[in-house]
Residue, then its C-alpha position, 0 to 999 in steps of 0.5 A: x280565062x286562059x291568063x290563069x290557066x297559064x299562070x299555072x301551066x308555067x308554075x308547073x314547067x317552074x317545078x319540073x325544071x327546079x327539080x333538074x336544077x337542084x339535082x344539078x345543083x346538088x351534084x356540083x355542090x357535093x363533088x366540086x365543093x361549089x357554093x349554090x348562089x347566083x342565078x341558077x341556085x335552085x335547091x330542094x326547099x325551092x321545089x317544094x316552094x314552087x310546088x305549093x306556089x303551083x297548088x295555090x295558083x291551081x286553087x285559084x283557077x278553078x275558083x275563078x273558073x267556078x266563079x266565070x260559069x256562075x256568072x254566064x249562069x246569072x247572065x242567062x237567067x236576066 
């Protein structure tokens, strides 16, 4: 039960952390004339992808959640 949990507690961390790399990665772009590609080529888009992602995984956990307590529910009742 805690694999998804921490599926989604790193999709989270992911968002936050793409958040200061577009920042960053705006900044230099925009006052070095930088081109984003590479490793750390996070931009904007991506936050709102990894926020989508972070919802999606979070719809999944409390399914199988829901679906875990279902199931010791059923195991109880024999």
């Amino acid at each position: 039960m805690t694999l998804p949990k921490t599926m989604v507690m790193a999709q989270l961390v992911m968002v936050v952390a793409d958040v200061f790399m577009a920042s960053g990665n705006q900044l230099s772009s925009s006052w070095f004339f930088r081109i984003n590609n590479g490793v750390a080529s996070a931009t904007w888009p991506t936050c709102f992808d990894d926020l989508f992602v972070a919802i999606a995984l979070g719809a999944i956990y409390v399914s199988y959640q829901h679906a875990m307590a279902i199931k010791a529910e059923n195991d109880l009742t024999v």
